[in-house]
C-alpha positions as CSV (number, residue, x, y, z in Angstrom):
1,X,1.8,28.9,-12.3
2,X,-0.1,28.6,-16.1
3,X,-1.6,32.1,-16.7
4,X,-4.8,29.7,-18.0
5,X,-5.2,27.6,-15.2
6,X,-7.6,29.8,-13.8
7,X,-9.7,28.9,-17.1
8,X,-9.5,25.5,-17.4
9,X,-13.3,24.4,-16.1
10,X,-17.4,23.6,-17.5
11,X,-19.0,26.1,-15.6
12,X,-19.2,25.0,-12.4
13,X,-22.3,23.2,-10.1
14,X,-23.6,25.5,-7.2
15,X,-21.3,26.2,-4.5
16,X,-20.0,22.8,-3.0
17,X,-21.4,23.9,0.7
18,X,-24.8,24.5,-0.5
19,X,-25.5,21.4,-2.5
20,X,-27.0,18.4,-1.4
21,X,-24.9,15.3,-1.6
22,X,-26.0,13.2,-4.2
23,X,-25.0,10.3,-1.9
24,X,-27.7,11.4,0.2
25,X,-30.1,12.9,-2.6
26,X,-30.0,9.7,-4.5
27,X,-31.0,7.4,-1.5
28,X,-33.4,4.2,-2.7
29,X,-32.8,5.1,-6.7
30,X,-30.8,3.4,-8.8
31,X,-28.6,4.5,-10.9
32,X,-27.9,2.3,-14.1
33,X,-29.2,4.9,-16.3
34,X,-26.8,7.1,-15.6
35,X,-23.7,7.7,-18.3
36,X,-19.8,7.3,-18.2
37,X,-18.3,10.6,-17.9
38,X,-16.5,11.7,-21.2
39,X,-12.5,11.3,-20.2
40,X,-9.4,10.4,-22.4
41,X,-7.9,8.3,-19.5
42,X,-8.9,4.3,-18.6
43,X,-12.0,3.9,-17.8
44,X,-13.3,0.8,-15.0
45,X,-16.8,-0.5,-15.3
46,X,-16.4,-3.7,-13.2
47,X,-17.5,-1.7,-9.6
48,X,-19.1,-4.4,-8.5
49,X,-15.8,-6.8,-8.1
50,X,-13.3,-4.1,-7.9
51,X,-12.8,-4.1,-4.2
52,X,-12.0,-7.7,-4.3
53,X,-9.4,-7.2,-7.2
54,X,-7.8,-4.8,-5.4
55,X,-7.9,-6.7,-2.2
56,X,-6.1,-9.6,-4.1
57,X,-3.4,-7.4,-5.0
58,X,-2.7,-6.0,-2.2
59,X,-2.5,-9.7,-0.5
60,X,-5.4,-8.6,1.5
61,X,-3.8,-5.5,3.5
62,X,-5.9,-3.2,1.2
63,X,-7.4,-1.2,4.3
64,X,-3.8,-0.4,5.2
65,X,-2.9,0.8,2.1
66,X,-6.2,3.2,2.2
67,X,-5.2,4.2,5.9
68,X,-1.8,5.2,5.2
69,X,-3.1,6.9,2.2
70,X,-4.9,9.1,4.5
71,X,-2.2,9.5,7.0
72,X,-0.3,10.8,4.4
73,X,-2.7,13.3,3.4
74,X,-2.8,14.6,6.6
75,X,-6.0,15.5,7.1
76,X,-7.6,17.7,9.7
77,X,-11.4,17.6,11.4
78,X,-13.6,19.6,9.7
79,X,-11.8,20.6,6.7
80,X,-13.4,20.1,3.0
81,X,-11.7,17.3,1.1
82,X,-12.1,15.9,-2.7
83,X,-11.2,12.6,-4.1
84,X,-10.3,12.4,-7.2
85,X,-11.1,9.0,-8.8
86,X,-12.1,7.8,-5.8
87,X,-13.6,4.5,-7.3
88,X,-15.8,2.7,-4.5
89,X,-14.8,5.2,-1.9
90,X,-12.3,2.9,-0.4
91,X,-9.9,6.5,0.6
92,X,-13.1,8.6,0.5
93,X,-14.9,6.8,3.0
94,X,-12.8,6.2,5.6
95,X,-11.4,9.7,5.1
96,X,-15.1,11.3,5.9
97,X,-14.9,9.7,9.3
98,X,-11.0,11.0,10.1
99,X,-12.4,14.3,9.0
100,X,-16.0,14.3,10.6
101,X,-19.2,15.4,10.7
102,X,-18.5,19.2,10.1
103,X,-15.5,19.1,6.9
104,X,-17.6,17.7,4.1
105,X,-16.3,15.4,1.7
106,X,-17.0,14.8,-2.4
107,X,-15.4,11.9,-4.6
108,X,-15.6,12.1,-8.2
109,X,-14.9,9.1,-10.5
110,X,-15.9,9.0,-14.4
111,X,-17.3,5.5,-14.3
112,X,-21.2,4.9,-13.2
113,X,-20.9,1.4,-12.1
114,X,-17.6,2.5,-9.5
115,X,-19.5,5.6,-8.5
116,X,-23.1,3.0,-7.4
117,X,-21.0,1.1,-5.6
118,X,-19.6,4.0,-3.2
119,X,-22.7,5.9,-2.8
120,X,-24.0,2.3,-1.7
121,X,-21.0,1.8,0.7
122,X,-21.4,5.3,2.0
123,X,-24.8,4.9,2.6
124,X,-24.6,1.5,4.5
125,X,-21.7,3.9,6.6
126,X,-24.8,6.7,7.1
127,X,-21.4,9.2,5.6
128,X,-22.9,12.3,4.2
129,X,-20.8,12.3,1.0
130,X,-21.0,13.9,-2.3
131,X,-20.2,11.2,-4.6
132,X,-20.6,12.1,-8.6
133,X,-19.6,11.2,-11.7
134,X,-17.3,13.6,-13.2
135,X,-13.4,13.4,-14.8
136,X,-10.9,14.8,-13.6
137,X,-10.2,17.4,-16.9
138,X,-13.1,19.2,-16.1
139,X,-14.1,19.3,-12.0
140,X,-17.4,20.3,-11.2
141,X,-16.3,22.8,-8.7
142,X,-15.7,26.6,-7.9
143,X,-12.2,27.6,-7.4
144,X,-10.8,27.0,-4.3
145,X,-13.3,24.9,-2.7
146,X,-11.0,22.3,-1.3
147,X,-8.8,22.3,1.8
148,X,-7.3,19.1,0.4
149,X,-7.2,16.6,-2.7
150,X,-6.6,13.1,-2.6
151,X,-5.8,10.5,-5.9
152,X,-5.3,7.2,-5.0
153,X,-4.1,4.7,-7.8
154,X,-5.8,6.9,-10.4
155,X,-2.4,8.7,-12.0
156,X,-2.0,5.3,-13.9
157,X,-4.7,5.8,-15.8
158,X,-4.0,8.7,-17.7
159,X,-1.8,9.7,-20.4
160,X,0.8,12.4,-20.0
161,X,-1.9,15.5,-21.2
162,X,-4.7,14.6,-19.1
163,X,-2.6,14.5,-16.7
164,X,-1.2,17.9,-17.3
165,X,-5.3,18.9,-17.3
166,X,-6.2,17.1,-14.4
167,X,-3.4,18.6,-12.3
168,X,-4.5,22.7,-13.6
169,X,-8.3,21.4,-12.4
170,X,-6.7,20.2,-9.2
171,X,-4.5,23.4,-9.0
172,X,-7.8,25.5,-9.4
173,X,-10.2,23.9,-6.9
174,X,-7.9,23.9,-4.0
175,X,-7.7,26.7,-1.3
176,X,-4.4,28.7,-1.3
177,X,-2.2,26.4,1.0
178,X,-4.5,23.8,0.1
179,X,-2.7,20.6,0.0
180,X,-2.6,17.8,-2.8
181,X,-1.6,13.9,-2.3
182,X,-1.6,11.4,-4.1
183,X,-0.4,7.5,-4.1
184,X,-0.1,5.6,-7.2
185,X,2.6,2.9,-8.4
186,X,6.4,3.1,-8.2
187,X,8.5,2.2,-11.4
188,X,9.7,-1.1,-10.5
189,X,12.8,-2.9,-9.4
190,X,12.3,-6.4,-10.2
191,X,10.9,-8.9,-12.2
192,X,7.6,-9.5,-9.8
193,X,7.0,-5.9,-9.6
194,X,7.3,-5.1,-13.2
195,X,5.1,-7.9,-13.7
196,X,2.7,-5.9,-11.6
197,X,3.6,-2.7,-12.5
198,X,2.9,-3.9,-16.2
199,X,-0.7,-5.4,-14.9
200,X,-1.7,-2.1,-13.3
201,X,-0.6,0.5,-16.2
202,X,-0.4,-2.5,-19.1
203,X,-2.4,0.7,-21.4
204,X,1.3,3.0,-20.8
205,X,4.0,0.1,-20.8
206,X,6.5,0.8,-18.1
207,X,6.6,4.9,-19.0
208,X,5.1,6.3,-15.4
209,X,5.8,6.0,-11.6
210,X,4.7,8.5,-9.3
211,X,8.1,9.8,-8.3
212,X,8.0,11.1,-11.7
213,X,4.9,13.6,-10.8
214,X,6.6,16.0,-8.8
215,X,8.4,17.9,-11.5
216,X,4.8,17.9,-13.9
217,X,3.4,18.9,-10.5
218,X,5.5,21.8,-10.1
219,X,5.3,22.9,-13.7
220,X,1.4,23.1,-12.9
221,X,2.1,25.6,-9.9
222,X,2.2,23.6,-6.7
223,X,5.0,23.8,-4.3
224,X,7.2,21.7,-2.2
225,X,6.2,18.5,-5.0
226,X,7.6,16.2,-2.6
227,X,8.1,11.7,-3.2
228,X,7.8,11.0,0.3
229,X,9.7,7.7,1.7
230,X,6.9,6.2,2.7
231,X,5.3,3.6,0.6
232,X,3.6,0.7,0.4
233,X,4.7,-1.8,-1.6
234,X,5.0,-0.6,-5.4
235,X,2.9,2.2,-4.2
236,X,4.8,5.6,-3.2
237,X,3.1,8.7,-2.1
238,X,3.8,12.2,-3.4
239,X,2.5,15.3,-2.3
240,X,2.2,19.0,-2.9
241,X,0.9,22.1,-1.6
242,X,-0.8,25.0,-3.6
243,X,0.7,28.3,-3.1
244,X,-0.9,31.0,-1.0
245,X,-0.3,33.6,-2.7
């Protein structure tokens, strides 16, 4: 494990179990004033159609790509959980009511307009989450506050050293034994999925898939980096478990 990871943070908000959700907080306000967080990776301002897009290219089976998502992560009632670039909240959400009333829940996303749209969504749900703005190479957490972390379709976004930052960040907030997983594109096969492939990462040509995280994974720290065989699609599923000692 990096001897700095430890470091690598803003100073953090109050503890994560004494805060208010801003989900909650921010009921009846809007929230078009609020700012893009500052991030070197690709940035989505089009919340309000997003869920359709991605609906589209999943040819509609979008809730079972979000389900198996969570299956994969494994997650347990009552345990603390952080999304990272959770968009809408289309893995957040949904993962709030496998985990319950009693294991609270945060998603973090740098772009305002995805961010509106999932406190909305959870709202409408009555899901007590803490949705923020916030990127992912500088997490507005104490260490180890997090049983587990989720990324879904996010890993795309970033070049290589943000995601070498992003991974630290990750490394720091989870629990010892905490567990990491994340689902992102494949690199593809055939001409339809590179066609796909190309859409979804057009800003890093054909350079990443997500079987090609566990090795930066275990550079950050994290054990058993595994690419699991399930997948959906062009979208595999790695994951990765912080060390307890």
């Amino acid at each position: 494990m990096n001897t700095n990871t430890s470091e690598i943070s803003s100073t953090p908000m109050n503890d994560f179990d004494n805060q208010t959700p801003k989900g909650k907080e921010m009921k009846g306000h809007k929230h078009s004033h609020e700012s893009p967080a500052k991030t070197k990776g690709f940035l989505i301002r089009w919340g309000s159609i997003y869920d359709t897009v991605v609906n589209i290219l999943t040819l509609g089976r979008t809730q079972r790509l979000r389900m198996m998502t969570i299956d994969q992560a494994m997650l347990k009632p009552g345990e603390k959980l952080l999304d990272v670039g959770c968009g809408t909240g289309g893995v957040t959400i949904p993962a709030k009511e496998r985990i319950g009333q009693d294991g609270p829940v945060a998603g973090i996303d740098p772009s305002p307009e995805m961010i509106a749209v999932a406190r909305k969504k959870a709202e409408k749900a009555k899901l007590d989450i803490d949705f923020r703005i916030g990127a992912i190479e500088s997490l507005p957490y104490p260490n180890a506050s997090f049983d587990v972390v989720t990324s879904s379709l996010m890993m795309h976004h970033l070049p290589y050293d943000v995601q070498q930052k992003g991974l630290a960040e990750i490394y720091r907030v989870l629990k010892p034994g905490g567990r990491l997983l994340i689902a992102d594109a494949m690199q593809p096969t055939n001409f339809l999925t590179k066609r796909l492939f190309g859409f979804l990462a057009r800003h890093h040509g054909l350079k990443f898939g997500v079987e090609d995280l566990p090795a930066t994974l275990k550079s950050a720290g994290f054990l058993n980096a595994t690419h699991l065989d399930e997948h959906f699609g062009i979208i595999g599923f790695v994951r990765a478990i912080k060390p307890i000692n």
